[in-house]
C-alpha positions as CSV (number, residue, x, y, z in Angstrom):
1,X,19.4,68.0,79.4
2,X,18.2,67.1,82.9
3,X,20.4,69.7,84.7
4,X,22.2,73.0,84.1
5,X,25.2,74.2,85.6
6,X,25.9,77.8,86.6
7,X,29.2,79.0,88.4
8,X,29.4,82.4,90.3
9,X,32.5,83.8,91.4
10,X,33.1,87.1,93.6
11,X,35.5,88.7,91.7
12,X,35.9,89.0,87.8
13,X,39.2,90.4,87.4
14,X,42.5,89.8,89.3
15,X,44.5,93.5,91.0
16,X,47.9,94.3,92.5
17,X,47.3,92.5,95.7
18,X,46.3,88.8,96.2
19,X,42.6,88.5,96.6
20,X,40.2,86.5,98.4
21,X,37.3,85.0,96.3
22,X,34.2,83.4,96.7
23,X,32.4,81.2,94.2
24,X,28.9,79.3,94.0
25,X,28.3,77.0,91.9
26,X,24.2,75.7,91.3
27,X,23.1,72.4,90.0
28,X,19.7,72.9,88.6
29,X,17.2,70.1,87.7
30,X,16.0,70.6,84.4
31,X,13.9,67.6,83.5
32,X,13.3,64.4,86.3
33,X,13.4,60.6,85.9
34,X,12.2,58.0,88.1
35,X,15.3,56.5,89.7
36,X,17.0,53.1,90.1
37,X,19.3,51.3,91.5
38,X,19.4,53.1,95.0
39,X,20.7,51.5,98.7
40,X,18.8,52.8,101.5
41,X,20.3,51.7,104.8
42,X,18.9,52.0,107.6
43,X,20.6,52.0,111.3
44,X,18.3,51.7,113.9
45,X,19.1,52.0,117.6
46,X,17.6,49.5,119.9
47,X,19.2,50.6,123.2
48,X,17.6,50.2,126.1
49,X,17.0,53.9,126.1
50,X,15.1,53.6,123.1
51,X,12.7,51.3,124.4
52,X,8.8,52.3,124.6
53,X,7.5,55.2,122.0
54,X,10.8,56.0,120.3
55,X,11.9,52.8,119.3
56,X,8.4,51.7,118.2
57,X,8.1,55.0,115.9
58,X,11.6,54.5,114.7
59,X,10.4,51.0,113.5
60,X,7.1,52.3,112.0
61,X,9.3,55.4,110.6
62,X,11.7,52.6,108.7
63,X,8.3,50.8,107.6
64,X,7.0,53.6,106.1
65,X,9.9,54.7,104.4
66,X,10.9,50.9,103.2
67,X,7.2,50.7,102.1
68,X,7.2,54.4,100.5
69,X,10.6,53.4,97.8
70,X,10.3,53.4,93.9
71,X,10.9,49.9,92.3
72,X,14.1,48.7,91.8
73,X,14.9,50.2,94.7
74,X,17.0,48.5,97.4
75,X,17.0,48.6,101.2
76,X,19.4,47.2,104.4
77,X,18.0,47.6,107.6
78,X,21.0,47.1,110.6
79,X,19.8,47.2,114.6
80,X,22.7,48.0,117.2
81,X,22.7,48.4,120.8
82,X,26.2,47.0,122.3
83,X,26.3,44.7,118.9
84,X,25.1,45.0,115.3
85,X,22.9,43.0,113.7
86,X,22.0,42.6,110.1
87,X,18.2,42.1,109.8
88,X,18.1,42.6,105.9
89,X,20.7,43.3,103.4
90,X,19.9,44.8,99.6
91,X,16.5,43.5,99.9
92,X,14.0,44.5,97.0
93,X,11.0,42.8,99.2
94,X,10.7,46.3,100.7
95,X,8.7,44.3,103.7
96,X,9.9,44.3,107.5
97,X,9.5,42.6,110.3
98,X,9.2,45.4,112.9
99,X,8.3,43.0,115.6
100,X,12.0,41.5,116.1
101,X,13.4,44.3,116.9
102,X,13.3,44.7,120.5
103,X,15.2,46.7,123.1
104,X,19.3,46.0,124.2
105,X,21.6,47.7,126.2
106,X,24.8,50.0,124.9
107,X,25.0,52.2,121.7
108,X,27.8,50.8,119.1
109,X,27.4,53.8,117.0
110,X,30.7,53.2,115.3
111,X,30.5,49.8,114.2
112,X,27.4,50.1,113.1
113,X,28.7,53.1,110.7
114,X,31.4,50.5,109.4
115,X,28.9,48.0,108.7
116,X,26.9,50.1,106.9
117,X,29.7,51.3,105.1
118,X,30.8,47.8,104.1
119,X,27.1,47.0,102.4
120,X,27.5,50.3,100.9
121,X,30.8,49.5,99.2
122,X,30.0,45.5,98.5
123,X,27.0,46.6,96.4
124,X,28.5,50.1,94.7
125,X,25.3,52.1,94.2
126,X,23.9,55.4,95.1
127,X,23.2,54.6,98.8
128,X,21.8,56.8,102.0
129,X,22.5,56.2,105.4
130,X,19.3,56.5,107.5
131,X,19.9,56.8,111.2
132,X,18.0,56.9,114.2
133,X,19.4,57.2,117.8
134,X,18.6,58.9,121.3
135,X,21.8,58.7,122.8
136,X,25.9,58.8,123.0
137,X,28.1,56.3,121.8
138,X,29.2,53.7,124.0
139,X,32.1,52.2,121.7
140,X,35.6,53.1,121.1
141,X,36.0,54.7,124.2
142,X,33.4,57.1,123.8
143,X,32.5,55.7,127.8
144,X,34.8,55.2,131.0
145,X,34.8,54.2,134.3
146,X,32.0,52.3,136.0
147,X,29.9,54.8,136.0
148,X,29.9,54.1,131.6
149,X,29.8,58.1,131.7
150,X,30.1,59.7,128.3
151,X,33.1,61.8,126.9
152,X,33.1,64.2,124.5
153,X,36.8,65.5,124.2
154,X,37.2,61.6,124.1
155,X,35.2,60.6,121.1
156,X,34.6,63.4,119.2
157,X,38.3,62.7,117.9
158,X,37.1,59.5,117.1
159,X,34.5,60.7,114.5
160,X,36.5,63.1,113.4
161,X,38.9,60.2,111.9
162,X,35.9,58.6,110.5
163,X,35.6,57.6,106.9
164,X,32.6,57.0,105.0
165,X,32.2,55.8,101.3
166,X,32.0,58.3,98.9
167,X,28.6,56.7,97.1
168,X,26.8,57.6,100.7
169,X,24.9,60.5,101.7
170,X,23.6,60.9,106.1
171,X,20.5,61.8,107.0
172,X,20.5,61.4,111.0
173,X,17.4,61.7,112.8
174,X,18.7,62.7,116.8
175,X,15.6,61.6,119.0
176,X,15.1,63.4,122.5
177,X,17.9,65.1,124.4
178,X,20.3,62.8,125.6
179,X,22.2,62.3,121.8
180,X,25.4,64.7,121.6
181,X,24.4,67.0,118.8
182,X,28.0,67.3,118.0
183,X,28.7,64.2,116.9
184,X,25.4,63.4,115.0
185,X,26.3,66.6,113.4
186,X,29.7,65.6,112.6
187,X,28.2,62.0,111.1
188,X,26.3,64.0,108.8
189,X,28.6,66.3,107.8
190,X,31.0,63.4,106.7
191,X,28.7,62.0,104.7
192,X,27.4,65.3,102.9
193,X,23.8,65.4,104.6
194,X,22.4,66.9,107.7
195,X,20.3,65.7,110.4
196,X,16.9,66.0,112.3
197,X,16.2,67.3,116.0
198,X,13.2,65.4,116.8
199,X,11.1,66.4,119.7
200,X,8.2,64.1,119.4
201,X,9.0,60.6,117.9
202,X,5.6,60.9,115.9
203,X,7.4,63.4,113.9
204,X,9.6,60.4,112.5
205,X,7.0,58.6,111.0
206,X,6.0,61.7,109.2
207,X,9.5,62.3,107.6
208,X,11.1,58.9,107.2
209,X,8.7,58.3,103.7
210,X,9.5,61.5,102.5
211,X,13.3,60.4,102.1
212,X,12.4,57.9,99.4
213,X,13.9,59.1,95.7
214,X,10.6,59.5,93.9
215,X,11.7,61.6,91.2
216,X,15.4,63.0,90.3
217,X,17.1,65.2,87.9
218,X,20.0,63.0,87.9
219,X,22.2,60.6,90.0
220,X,25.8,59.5,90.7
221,X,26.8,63.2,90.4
222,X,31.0,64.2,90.3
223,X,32.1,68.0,91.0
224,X,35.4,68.3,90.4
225,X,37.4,71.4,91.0
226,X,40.7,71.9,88.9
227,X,42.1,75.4,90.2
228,X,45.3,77.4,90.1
229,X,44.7,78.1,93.7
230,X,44.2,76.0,96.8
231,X,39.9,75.6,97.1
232,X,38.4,75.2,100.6
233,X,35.1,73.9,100.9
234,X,32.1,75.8,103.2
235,X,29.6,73.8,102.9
236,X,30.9,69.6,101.4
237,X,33.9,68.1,102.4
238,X,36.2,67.4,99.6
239,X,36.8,68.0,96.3
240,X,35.5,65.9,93.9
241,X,32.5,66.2,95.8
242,X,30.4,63.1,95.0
243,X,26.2,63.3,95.3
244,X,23.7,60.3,95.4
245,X,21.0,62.2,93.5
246,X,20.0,66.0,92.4
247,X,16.2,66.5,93.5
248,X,16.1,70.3,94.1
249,X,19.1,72.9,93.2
250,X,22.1,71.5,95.3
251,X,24.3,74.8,95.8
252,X,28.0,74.4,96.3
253,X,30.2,77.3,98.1
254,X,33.6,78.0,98.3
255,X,36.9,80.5,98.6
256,X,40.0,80.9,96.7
257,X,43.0,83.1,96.7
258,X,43.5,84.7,93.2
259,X,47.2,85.5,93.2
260,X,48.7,89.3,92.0
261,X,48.1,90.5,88.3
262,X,46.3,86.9,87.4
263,X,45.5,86.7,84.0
264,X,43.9,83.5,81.9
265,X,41.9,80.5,82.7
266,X,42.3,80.6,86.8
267,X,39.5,77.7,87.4
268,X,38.0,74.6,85.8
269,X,34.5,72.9,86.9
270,X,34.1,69.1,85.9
271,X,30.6,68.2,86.2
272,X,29.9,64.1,85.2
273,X,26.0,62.9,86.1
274,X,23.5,60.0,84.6
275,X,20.2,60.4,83.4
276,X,17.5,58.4,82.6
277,X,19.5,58.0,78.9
278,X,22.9,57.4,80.4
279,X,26.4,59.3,81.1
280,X,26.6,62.7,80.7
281,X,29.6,65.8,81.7
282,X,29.7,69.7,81.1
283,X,32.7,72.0,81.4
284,X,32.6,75.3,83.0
285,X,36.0,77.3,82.9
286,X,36.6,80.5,84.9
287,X,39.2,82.9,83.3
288,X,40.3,86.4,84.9
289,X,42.1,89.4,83.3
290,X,43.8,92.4,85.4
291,X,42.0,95.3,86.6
292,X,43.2,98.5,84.8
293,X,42.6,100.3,88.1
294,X,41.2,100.3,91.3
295,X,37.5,101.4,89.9
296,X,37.7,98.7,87.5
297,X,38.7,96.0,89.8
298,X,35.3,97.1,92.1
299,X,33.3,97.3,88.9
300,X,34.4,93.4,89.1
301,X,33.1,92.6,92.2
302,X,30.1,90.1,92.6
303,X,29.0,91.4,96.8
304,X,25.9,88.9,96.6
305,X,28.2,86.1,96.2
306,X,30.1,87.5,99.1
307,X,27.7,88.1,101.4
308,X,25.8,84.8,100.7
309,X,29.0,82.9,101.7
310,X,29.6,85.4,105.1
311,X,26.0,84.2,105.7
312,X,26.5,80.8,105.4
313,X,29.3,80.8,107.4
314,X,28.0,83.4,110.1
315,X,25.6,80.9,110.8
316,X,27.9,78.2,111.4
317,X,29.8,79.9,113.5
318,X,27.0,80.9,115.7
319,X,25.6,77.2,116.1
320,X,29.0,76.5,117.2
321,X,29.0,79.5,120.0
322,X,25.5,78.4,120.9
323,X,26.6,74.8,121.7
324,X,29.5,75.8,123.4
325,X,26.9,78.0,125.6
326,X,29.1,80.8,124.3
327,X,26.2,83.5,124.6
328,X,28.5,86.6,124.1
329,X,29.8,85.9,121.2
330,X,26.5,83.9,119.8
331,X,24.6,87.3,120.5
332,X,27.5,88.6,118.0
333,X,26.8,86.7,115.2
334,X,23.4,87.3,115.0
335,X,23.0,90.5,114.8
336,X,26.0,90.2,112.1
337,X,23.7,87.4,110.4
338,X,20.4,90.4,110.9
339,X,23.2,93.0,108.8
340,X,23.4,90.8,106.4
341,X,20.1,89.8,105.7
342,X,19.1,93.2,105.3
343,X,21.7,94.4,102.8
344,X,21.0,91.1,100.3
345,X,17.0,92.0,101.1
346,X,16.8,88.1,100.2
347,X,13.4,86.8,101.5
348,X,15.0,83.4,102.7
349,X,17.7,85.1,104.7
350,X,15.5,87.3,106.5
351,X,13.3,84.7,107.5
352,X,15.7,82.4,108.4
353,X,17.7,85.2,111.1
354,X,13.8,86.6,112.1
355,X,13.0,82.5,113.4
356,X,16.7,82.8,115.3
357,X,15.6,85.9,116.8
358,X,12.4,84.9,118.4
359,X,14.2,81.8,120.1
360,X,17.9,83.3,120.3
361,X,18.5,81.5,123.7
362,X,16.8,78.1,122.0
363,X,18.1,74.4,122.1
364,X,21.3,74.0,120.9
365,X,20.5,70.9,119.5
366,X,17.8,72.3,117.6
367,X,20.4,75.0,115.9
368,X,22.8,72.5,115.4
369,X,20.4,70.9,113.2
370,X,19.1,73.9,111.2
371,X,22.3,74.8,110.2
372,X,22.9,71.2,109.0
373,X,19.8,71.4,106.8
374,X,20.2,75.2,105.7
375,X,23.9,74.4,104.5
376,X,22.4,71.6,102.5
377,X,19.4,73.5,101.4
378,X,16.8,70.8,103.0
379,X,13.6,72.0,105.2
């Protein structure tokens, strides 16, 4: 066994009302293999914006990572200012020439997503986007005028429609302050990842190696959801949820509605994987019976699962009133987020609210990409 499977749910037993549950289920590595078969793919911007320091760390950040991947490993590496060019496709060489790369004008952001989503499909393995930008998309009329000036209420729409292949995972890396944290946040969200707020473009060639797949519990992982009630999502997309690999515990939250006087199997959990020895799927059913009374309905109730997910969600909310410089409300949420921290007692969450504290009134951008990370439990 290379992973075990718990599942959580807020409430045990079903009353005389409809109720609103939360559930969490916890992928946990077990046992590691070295992996195979992965795509790394790597979309570099090369707009003129880039050109000097950050473009030449985002090359030596792509070296390091290209030179840092397991055998049998594979790697695409795709440049785009206004166009987008292919500069290696499911390469095993894991070499690069850095030095072609120079600096363009315009950002085709989009195309270069559905590029990369086209060697992500042609080659069907476990792939991760990699990509590293400074500024706003100037394609599909993300720009107007003749002034080229950027809209938001124009292309976030645009992302929003966006469909990327279910074998891919986004990691974004948003360099400086000119790239709309919205949309790199979107991206990443699409593809079940999160992104980076980088400051200093050293900090790329720092980070970009440690995204190679050194060691994993298990890959090619499918969480389906089979329930008698409608499941919303708080922190992946859809349901099946697909992910590339399981290094640490991956943590999946969600609500439900369990209707009046429930009784029986109310929930089913399909988890298929591969390990190092091949195909592999566990079962996890969730069944409810009727509270006698009110005192046994509360002797039912789960509040850590509860206030976990108000947490999570909390804290999405405020990065949201932050970036819409909504400083009322933000100031709202985080003392709601402090509340909650200190009735779990749970060291993380208490950290995590103490670091908002000290820079409440910090970079939206750097929020934005916190709350990325912390959804996806990543550092």
């Amino acid at each position: 066994m290379t992973i075990s499977i718990t599942f959580n749910a807020s409430h045990l037993k079903s009353f005389n009302l409809d109720v609103s549950a939360k559930f969490r289920i916890l992928l946990v590595p077990e046992s590691r293999f070295e992996p195979k078969d992965f795509h790394y793919i790597i979309l570099l911007d090369k707009s003129l914006s880039m050109k000097g320091e950050k473009l030449q760390m985002a090359k030596e950040g792509a070296n390091e990572l290209v030179s840092s991947l397991p055998q049998e490993s594979y790697f695409s590496l795709l440049a785009f200012d206004e166009k987008v060019s292919i500069l290696k496709e499911h390469s095993q060489s894991h070499l690069i020439d850095i030095d072609e790369i120079k600096a363009g004008s315009g950002t085709s952001l989009y195309k270069a997503l559905e590029e990369a989503s086209k060697l992500a499909e042609r080659y069907r393995q476990p792939s991760y986007f990699i990509l590293l930008t400074d500024g706003v998309p100037t394609d599909r009329g993300c720009t107007h005028g003749l002034s080229r000036k950027f809209d938001l209420e124009r292309c976030l729409p645009v992302y929003q429609g966006l469909s990327l292949p279910h074998n891919v995972q986004v990691i974004s890396f948003g360099i400086g302050q000119d790239y709309n944290e919205k949309i790199l946040s979107l991206i990443s969200e699409k593809g079940n990842g999160f992104f980076y707020h980088i400051k200093d473009p050293k900090e790329i060639v720092e980070k970009m190696p440690k995204l190679a797949k050194s060691s994993v519990a298990a890959k090619n992982v499918t969480v389906d959801i089979i329930s008698e009630s409608a499941v919303k999502l708080l922190n992946y997309n859809d349901v099946p949820i697909k992910i590339n690999a399981v290094e640490g515990i991956v943590k999946i939250l969600g609500e439900t509605v369990i209707p009046k006087g429930y009784q029986g199997k109310f929930m089913t959990i399909k988890v298929s994987y591969e390990d190092e020895n091949g195909s592999n799927s566990k079962t996890i059913e969730y069944s409810l019976t009727t509270a006698k009374d009110q005192e046994d309905f509360f002797n039912g109730v789960n509040k850590d699962i509860i206030m976990e997910y108000e947490y999570l969600k909390t804290l999405r909310d405020y990065s949201r009133d932050v970036g819409e410089l909504n400083l009322v409300e933000a100031t709202k949420k985080l003392e709601k987020l402090r509340q909650i921290a200190e009735q779990t007692r749970r060291t993380d969450l208490l950290e995590a609210t103490e670091e908002l504290t000290r820079r409440k009134s910090g970079d939206p951008k750097e929020i934005e990409s916190e709350v990325t990370r912390k959804m996806r439990d990543q550092s």
